[in-house]
KETORLO-967937 format. One record per residue (C-alpha): residue number from 1; y, z, x. Coordinates in Angstrom, 3 decimals, decimal comma. Example, Ala and Ser with C-alpha at 12.3 -4.5 7.8 and 13.67 -1.06 7.14 Angstrom:
% residues 2
<rec 1; <-4,500; 7,800; 12,300>> <rec 2; <-1,060; 7,140; 13,670>> 
***
This chain:
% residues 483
<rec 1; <119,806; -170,051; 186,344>> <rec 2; <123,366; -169,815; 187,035>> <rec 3; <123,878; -172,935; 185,757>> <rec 4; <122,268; -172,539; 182,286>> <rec 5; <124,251; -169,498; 181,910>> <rec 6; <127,298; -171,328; 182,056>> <rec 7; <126,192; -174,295; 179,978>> <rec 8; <124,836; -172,360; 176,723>> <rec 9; <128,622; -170,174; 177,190>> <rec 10; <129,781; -173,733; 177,235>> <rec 11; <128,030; -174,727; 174,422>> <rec 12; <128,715; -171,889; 172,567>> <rec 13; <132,039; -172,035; 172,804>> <rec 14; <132,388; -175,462; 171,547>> <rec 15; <130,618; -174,695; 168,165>> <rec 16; <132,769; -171,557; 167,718>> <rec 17; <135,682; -174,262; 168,409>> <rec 18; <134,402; -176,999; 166,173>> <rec 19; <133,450; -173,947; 163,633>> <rec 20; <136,857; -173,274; 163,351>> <rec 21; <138,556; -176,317; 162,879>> <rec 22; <135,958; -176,455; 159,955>> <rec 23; <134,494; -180,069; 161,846>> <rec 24; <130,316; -179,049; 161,812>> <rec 25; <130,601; -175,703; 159,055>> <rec 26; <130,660; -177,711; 155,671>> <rec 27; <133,020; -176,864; 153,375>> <rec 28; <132,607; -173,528; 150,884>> <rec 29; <132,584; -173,726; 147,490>> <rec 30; <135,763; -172,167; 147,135>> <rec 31; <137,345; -174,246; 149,917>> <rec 32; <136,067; -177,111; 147,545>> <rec 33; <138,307; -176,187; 144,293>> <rec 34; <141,308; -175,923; 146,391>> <rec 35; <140,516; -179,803; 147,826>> <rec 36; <142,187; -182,361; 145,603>> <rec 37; <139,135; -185,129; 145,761>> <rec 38; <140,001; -188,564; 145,708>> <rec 39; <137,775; -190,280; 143,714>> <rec 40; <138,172; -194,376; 143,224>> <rec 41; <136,782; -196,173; 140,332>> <rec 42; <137,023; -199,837; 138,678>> <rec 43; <139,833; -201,198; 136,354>> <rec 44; <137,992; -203,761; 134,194>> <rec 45; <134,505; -202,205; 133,204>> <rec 46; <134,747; -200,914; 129,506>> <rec 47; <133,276; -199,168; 128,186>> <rec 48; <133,088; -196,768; 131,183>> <rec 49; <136,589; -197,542; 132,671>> <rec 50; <139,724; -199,264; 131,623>> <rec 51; <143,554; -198,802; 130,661>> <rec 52; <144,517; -198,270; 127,229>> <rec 53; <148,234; -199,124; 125,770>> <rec 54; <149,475; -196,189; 126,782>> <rec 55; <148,738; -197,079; 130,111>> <rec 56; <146,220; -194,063; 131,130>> <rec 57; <142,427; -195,283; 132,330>> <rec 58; <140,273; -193,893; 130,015>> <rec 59; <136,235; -194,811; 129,303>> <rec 60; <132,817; -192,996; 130,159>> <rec 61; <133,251; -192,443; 133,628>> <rec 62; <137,027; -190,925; 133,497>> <rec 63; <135,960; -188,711; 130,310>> <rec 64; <133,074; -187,372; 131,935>> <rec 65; <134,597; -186,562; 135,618>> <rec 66; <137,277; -185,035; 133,780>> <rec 67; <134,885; -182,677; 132,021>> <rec 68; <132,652; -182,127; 135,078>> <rec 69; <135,660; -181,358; 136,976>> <rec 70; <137,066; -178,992; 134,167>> <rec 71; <133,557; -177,374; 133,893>> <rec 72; <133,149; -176,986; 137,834>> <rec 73; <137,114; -176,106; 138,623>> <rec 74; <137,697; -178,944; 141,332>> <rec 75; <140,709; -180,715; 141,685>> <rec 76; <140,869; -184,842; 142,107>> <rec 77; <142,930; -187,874; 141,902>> <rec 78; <141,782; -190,982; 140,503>> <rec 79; <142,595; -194,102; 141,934>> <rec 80; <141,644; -197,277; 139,870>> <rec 81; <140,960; -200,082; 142,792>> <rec 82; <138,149; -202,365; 141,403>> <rec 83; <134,474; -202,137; 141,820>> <rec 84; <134,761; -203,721; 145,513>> <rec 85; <137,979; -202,210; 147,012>> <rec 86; <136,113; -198,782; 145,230>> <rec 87; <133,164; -199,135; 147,497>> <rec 88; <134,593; -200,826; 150,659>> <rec 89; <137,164; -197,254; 150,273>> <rec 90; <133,875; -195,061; 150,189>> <rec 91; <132,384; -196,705; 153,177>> <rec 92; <135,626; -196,452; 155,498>> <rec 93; <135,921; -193,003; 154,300>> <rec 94; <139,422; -194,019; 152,324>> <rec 95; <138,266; -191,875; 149,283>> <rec 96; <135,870; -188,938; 148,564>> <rec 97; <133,965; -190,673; 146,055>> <rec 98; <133,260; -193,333; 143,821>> <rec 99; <132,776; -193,351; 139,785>> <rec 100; <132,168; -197,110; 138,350>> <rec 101; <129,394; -197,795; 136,600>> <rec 102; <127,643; -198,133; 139,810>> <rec 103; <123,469; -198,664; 139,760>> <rec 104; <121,801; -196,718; 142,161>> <rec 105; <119,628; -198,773; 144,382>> <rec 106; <117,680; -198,325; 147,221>> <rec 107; <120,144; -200,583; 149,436>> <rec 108; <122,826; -198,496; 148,640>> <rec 109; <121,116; -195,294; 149,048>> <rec 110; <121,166; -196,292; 152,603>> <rec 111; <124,694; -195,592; 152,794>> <rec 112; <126,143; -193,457; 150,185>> <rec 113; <124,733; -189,980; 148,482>> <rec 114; <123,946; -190,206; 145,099>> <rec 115; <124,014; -187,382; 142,278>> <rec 116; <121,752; -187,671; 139,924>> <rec 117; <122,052; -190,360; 137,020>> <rec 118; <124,218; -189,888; 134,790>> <rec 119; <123,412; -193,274; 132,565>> <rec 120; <120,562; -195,869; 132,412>> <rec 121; <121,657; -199,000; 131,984>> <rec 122; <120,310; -202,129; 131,188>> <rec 123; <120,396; -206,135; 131,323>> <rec 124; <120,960; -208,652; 128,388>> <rec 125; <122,514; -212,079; 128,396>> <rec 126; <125,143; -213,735; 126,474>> <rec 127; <126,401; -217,529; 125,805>> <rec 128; <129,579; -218,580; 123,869>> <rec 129; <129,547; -217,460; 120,377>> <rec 130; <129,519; -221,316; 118,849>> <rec 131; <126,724; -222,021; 121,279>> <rec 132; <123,660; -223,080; 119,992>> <rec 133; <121,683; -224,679; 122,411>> <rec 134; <120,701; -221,750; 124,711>> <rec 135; <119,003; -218,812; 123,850>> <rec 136; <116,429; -217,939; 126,653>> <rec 137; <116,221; -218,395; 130,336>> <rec 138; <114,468; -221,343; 129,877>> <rec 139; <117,646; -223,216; 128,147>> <rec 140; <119,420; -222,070; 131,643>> <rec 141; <117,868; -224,790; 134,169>> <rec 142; <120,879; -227,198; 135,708>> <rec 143; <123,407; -224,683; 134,325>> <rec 144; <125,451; -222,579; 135,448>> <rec 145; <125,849; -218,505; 134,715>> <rec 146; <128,723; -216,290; 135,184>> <rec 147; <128,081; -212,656; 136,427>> <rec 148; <130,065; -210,237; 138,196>> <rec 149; <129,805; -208,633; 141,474>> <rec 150; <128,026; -205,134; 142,463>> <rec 151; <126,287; -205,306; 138,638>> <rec 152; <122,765; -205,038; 137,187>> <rec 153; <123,459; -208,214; 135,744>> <rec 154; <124,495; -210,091; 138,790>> <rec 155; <121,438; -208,334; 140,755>> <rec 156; <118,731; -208,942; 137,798>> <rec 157; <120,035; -212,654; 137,978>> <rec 158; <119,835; -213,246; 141,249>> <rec 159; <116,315; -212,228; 141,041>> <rec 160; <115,707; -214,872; 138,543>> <rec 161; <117,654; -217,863; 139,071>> <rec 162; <115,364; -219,551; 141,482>> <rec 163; <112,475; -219,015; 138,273>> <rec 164; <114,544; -220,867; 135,787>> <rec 165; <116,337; -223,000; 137,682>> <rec 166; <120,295; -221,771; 137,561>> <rec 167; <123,298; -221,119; 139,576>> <rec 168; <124,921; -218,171; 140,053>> <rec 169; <129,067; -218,167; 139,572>> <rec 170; <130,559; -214,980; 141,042>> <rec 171; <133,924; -212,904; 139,263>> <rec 172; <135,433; -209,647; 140,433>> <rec 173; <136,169; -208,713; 137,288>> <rec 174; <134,684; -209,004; 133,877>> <rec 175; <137,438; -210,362; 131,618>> <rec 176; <137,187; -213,542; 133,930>> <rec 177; <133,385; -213,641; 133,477>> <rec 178; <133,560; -213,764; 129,689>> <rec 179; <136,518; -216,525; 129,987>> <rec 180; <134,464; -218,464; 132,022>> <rec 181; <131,695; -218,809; 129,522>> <rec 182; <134,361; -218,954; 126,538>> <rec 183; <135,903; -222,019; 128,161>> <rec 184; <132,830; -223,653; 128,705>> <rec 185; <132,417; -223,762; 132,424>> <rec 186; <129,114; -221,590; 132,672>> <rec 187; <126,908; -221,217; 129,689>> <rec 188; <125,908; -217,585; 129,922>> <rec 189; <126,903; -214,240; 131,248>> <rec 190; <124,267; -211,577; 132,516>> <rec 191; <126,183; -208,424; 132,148>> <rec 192; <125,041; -204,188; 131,860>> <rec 193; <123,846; -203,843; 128,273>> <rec 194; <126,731; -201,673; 127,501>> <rec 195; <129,720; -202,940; 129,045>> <rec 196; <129,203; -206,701; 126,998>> <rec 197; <128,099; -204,909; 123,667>> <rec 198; <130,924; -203,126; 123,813>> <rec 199; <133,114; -206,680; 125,004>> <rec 200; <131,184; -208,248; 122,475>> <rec 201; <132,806; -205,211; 119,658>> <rec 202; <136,276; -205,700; 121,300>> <rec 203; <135,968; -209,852; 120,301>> <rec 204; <135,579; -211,226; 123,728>> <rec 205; <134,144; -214,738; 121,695>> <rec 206; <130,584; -214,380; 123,361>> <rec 207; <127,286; -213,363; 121,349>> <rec 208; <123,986; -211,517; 122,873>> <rec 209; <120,782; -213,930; 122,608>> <rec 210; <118,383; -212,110; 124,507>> <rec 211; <116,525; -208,762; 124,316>> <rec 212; <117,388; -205,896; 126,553>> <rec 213; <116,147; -205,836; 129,885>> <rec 214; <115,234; -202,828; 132,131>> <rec 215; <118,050; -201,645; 134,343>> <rec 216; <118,871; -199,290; 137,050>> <rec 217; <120,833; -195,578; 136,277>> <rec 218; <124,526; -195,275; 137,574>> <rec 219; <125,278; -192,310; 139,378>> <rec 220; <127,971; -191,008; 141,275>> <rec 221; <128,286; -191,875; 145,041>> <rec 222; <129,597; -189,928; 148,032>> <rec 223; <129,427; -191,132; 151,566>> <rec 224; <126,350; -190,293; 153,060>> <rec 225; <126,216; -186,933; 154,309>> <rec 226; <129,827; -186,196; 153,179>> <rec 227; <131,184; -184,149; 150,349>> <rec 228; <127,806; -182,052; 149,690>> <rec 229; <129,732; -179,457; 147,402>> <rec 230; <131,279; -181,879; 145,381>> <rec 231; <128,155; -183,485; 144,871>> <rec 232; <126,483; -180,631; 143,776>> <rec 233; <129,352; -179,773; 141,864>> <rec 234; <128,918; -183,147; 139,616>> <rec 235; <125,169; -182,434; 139,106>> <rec 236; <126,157; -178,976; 137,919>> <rec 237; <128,495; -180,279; 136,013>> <rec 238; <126,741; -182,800; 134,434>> <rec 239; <123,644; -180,445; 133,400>> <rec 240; <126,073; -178,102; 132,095>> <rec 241; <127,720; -180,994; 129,754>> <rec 242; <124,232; -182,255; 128,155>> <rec 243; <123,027; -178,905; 127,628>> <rec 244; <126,299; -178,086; 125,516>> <rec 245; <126,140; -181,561; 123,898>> <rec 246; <129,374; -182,651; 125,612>> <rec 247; <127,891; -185,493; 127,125>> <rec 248; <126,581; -187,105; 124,355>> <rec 249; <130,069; -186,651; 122,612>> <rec 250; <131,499; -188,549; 125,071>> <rec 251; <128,784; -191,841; 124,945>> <rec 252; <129,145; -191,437; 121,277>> <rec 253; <132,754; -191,893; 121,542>> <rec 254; <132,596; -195,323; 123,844>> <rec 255; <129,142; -196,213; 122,700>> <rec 256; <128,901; -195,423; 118,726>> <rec 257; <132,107; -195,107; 116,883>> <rec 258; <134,046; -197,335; 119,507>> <rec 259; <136,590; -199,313; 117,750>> <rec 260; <136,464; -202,994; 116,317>> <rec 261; <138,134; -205,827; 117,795>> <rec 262; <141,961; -205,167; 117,191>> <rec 263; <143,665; -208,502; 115,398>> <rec 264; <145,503; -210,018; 117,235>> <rec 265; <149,291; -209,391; 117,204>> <rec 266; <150,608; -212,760; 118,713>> <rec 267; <152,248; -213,771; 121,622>> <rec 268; <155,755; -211,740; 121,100>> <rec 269; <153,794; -208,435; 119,739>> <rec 270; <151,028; -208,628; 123,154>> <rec 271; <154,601; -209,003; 125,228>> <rec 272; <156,225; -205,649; 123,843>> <rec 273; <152,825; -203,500; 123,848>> <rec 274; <152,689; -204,726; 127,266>> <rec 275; <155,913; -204,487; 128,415>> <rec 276; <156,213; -201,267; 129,938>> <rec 277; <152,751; -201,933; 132,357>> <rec 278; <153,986; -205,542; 133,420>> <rec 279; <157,470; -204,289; 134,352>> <rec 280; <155,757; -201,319; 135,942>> <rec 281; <153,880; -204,057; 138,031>> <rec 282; <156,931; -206,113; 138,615>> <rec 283; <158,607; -202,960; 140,210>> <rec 284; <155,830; -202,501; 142,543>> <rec 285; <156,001; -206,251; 143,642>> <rec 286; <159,787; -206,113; 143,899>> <rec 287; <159,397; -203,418; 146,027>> <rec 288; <156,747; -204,509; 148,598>> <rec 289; <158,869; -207,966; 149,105>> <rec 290; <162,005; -206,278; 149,818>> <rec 291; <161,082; -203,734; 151,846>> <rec 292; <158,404; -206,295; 153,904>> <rec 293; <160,859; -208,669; 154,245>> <rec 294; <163,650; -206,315; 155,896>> <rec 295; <160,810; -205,431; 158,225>> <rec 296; <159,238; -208,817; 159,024>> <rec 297; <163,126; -209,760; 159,573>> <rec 298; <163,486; -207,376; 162,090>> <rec 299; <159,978; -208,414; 163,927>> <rec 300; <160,828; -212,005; 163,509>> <rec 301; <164,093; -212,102; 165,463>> <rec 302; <162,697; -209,774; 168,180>> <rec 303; <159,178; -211,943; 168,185>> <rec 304; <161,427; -214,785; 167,603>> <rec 305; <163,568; -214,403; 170,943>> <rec 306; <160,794; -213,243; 172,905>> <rec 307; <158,920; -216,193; 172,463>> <rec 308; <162,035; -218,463; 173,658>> <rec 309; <162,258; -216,183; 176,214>> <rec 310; <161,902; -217,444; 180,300>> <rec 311; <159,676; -214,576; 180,853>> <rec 312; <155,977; -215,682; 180,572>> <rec 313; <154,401; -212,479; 179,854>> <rec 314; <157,030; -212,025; 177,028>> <rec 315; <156,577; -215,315; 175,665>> <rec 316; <152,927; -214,679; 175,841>> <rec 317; <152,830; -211,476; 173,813>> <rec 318; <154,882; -213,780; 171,032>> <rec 319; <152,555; -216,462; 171,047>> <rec 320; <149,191; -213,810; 170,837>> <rec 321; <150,969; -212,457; 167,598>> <rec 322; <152,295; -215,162; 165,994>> <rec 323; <149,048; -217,339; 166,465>> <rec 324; <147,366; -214,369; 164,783>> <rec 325; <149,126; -213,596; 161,939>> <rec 326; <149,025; -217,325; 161,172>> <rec 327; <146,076; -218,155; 161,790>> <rec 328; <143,978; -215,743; 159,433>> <rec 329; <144,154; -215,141; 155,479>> <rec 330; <146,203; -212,731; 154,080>> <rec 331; <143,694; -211,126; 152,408>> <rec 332; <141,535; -210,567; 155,365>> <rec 333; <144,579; -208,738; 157,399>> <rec 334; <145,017; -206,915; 153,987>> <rec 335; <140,996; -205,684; 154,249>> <rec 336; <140,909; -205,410; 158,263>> <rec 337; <144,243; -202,996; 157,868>> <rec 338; <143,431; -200,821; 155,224>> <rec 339; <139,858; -200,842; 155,634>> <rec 340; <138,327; -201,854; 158,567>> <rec 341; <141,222; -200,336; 161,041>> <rec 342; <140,528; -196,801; 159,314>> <rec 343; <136,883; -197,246; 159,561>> <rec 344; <137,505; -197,752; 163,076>> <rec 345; <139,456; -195,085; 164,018>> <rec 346; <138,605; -192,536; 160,930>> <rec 347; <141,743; -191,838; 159,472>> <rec 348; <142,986; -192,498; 155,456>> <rec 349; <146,246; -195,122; 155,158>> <rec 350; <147,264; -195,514; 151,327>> <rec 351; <146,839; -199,189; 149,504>> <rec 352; <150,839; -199,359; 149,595>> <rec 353; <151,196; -198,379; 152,913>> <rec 354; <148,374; -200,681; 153,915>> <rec 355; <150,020; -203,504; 151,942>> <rec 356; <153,302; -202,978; 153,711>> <rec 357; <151,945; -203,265; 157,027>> <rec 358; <149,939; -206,502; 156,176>> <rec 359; <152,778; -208,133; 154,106>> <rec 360; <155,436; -206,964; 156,871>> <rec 361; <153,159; -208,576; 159,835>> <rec 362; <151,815; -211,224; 158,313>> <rec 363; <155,633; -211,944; 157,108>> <rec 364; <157,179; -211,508; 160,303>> <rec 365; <155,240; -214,261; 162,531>> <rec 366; <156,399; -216,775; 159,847>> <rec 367; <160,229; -214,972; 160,861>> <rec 368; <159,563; -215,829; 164,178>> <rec 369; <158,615; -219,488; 164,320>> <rec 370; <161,783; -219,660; 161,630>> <rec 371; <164,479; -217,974; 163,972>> <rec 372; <162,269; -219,997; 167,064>> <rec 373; <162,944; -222,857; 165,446>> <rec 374; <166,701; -222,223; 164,711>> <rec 375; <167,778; -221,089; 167,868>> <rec 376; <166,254; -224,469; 169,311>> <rec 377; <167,961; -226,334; 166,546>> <rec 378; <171,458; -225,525; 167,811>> <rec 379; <172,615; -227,803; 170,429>> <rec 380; <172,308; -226,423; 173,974>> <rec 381; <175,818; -227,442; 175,345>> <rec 382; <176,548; -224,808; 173,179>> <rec 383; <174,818; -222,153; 174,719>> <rec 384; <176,157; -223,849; 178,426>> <rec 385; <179,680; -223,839; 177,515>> <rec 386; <179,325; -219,870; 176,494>> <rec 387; <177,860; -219,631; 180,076>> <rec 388; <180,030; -221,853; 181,481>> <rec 389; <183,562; -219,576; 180,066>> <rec 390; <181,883; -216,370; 181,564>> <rec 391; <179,649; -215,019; 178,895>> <rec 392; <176,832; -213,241; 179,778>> <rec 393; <173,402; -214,789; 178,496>> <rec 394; <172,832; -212,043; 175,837>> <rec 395; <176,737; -212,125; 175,075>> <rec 396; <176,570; -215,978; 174,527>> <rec 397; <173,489; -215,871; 172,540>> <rec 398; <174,697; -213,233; 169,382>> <rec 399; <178,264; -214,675; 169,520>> <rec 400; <177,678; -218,106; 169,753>> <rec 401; <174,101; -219,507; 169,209>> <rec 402; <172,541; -217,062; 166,394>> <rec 403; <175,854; -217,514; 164,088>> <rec 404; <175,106; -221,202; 164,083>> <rec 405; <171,563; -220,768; 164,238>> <rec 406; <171,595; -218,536; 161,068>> <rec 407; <173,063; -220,944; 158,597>> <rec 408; <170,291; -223,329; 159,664>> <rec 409; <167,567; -220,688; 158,937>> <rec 410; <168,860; -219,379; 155,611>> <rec 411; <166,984; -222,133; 153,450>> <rec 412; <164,006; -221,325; 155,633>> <rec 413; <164,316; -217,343; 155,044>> <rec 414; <164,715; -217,819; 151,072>> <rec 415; <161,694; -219,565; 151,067>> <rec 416; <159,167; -217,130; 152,864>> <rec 417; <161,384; -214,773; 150,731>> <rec 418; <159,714; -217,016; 147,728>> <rec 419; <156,339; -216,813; 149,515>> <rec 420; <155,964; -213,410; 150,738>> <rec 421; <157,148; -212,672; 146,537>> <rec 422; <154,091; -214,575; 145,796>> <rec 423; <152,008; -213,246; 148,368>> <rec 424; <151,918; -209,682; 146,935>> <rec 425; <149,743; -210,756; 144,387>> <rec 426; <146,831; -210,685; 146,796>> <rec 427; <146,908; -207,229; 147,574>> <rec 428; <145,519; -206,517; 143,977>> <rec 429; <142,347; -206,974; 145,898>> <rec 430; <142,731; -203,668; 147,616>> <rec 431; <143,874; -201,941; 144,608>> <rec 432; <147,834; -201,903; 144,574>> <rec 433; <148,960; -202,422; 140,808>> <rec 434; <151,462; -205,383; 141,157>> <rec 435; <152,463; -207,583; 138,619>> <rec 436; <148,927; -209,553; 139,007>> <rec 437; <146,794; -206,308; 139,153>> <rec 438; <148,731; -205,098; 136,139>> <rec 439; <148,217; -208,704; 134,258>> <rec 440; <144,270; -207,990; 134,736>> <rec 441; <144,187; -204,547; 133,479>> <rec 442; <145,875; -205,329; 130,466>> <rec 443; <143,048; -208,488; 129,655>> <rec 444; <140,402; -205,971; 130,554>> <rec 445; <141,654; -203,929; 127,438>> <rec 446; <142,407; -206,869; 124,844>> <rec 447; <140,929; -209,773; 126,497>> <rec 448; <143,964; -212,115; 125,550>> <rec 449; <143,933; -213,853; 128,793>> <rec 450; <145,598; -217,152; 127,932>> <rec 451; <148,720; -215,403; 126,522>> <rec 452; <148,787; -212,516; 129,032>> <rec 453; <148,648; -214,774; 132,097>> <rec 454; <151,161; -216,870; 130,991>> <rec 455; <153,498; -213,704; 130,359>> <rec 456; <152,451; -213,137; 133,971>> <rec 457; <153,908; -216,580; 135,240>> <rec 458; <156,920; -216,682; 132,879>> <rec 459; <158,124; -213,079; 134,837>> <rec 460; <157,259; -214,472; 138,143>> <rec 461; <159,452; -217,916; 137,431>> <rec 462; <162,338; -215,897; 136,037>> <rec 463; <162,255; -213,168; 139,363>> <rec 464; <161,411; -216,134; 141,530>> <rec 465; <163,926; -218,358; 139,815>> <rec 466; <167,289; -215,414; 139,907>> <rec 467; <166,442; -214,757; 143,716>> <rec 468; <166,386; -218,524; 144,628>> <rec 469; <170,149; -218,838; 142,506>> <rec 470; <171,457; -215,673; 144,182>> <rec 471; <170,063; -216,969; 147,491>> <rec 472; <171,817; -220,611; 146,839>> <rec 473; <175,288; -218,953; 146,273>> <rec 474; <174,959; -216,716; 148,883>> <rec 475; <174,372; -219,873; 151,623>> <rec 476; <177,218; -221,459; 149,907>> <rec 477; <179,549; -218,460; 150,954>> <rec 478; <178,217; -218,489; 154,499>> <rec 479; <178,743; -222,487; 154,873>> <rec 480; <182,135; -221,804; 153,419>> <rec 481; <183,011; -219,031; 155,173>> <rec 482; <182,358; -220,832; 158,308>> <rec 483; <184,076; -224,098; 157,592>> 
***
């Protein structure tokens, strides 16, 4: 009896605990309005979401949270990732919620909340606009058809393609899907009805040739059994906006009076309306290589001597990091740090941050086997006649050995500089807005991806090209200054 006594005061006085550090009570509705939500969306899915020339992301989905959250009095922060970084965020518990155009289905009822829908989409299918040969699903057997990823189009092909005979070729992003038709290398594009209507009104080259098909609603997803208040907040929100007529204002803007294709300004007029994102980009890039790089520096010469080192367990702990870092993609450190590591151990870490890490890691083991390899490259009577005159080991090694060993590594270290540069641009995958990320937003909007892409390379040659002449003259000085 005794003992049951003490276990419901024990009990009890955990829930009073947890009550209070607000873990089991959910949150009020006026602790919600003082929250700032973070809520992650795509970057190439217009009508609904994309970046205009000013460089703010406007669309259906960012007019109507703003309104819902105006109407409701929350607070969030929007952070454009892409449809997959957007959901892979939601399901680590990086972000609040997600807003993208995304169909409600039972699969993903599994795992997120939904509010209620908020569109109803549909399915229709497009081919080049000087094609003439296909226009059904029959005209579709031994081809191949572009969709892209987490759609209503890729999902209602899928379901199809084994009918009529097709492939299925995947994109992250839908300027790429309508280049891959334009150019010839898949015939059609399955796409939601009003995302390639309103590509098709912006003069992205393709032309519908089928009827509308049925399609699921979007709605706006929370993680499940998180963020109850700010779901009901949206539906509120959202019922409040069609009753006024709000909501219809705001499909009529995107969906009715949305403007024509823009004529096209040429190469040198795209460059200065896109100048201020692109160097935007290039600042971002700039600034995870140099700030990577002075970290992976520092891990490479530590990693670096410890895995020349005479200790085993030292020289193990090298190996085990270097061999790891090495051995997998980038862009799978990129999602295992800033998504699967958070997941893990349920904490938030921010894209840049995230990016850093990976970058800085996966930068450093490639340090290592580079100061490894130039230590070992200077010849070892040098290191025994530094022992030999008295020096200790650690004495010998920064006065004699690294000096020499440096000026061997410096071509090496300007070329993972070159690398690591280059490397940045797949962390666009978990949402950072680098020079790459910022190249794709920009096509999203005008969908001049031949020009804008090779804007894109001409700034990385010219960065890539100044740091490999500053590099040169600065190993000159060092040769020289050692001669």
């Amino acid at each position: 009896m005794k003992q049951k006594k003490r276990m419901s005061k024990l009990i009890l006085f955990f829930i009073v605990v947890l009550t209070m550090l607000n873990i089991i009570s959910p949150i009020t509705k006026a602790e919600a309005k003082e929250k700032v939500y973070q809520i992650a969306t795509d970057i190439t899915f217009a009508p609904f979401e994309f970046q205009d020339v000013s460089g703010d992301f406007v669309g259906i989905d960012m007019d109507l949270i703003a309104a819902i959250a105006k109407d409701q009095g929350f607070k969030y922060e929007m952070k454009p990732l892409g449809f997959n970084a957007a959901v892979q965020a939601l399901e680590s518990k990086q972000v609040d919620a997600v807003i993208a155009g995304m169909s409600i289905t039972e699969e993903r009822q599994k795992k997120f909340d939904f509010s209620e829908p908020y569109f109803d989409s549909g399915i229709i299918m497009a081919v080049d606009s000087d094609n003439d040969t296909v226009a059904s699903y029959d005209d579709l057997k031994g081809q191949k058809v572009a969709v892209k990823t987490g759609t209503e189009g890729a999902s209602f092909a899928a379901s199809i393609k084994d009918e009529y005979g097709f492939s299925i070729v995947t994109f992250d992003d839908s300027a790429n899907m309508y280049e891959e038709v334009r150019t010839g290398n898949s015939v059609a594009v399955f796409d939601d009805y009003p995302v390639l209507a309103y590509g098709i009104k912006q003069g992205n080259g393709l032309k519908i040739v089928t009827d509308k098909e049925a399609g699921a609603s979007y709605g706006f997803a929370v993680s499940k059994g998180q963020n109850t208040e700010l779901l009901e907040m949206f539906n509120a929100g959202l019922a409040n906006l069609k009753a006024s007529g709000e909501y219809q204002e705001i499909l009529d803007k995107y969906l009715e009076t949305g403007s024509e294709a823009e004529e096209g300004n040429g190469f040198f007029g795209l460059l200065k309306e896109s100048f201020p994102s692109l160097l935007s980009g290039l600042k971002m890039t700039l600034i995870l290589t140099v700030v990577s790089l002075l970290i992976a520096t520092v891990l490479g010469i530590i990693f670096g001597l410890l895995r020349i080192a005479k200790n085993k367990v030292l020289s193990t702990i090298a190996v085990i990091y270097i061999d790891i870092f090495r051995g997998t993609p980038l862009i799978v450190q990129a999602f295992f740090i800033y998504f699967g590591i958070p997941a893990a151990l349920d904490f938030r870490i921010s894209a840049v941050a995230a990016g850093l890490i990976t970058l800085s890691l996966n930068a450093g083991a490639y340090m290592a086997e580079i100061v490894r390899g130039g230590i070992q490259s200077v010849d070892k009577g040098q290191m025994e006649a530094a022992r030999s005159l008295g020096l200790p080991y650690g004495k010998a090694m920064r006065k004699v050995v690294l000096p020499q060993a440096i000026q061997l590594m410096i071509p090496a270290f300007i070329n993972q500089f070159v690398i690591t540069l280059k490397d940045t641009s797949i962390l666009s995958i978990i949402g950072i807005n680098e020079l790459t990320q910022s190249g794709k937003i920009i096509i999203a909007r005008n969908l001049e991806s031949f020009q804008m892409w090779l804007i894109v390379g001409i700034m990385y040659f010219i960065v890539i090209m100044i740091l490999t002449k500053v590099s040169n003259v600065l190993e000159r000085r060092i040769k020289n200054g050692q001669a």
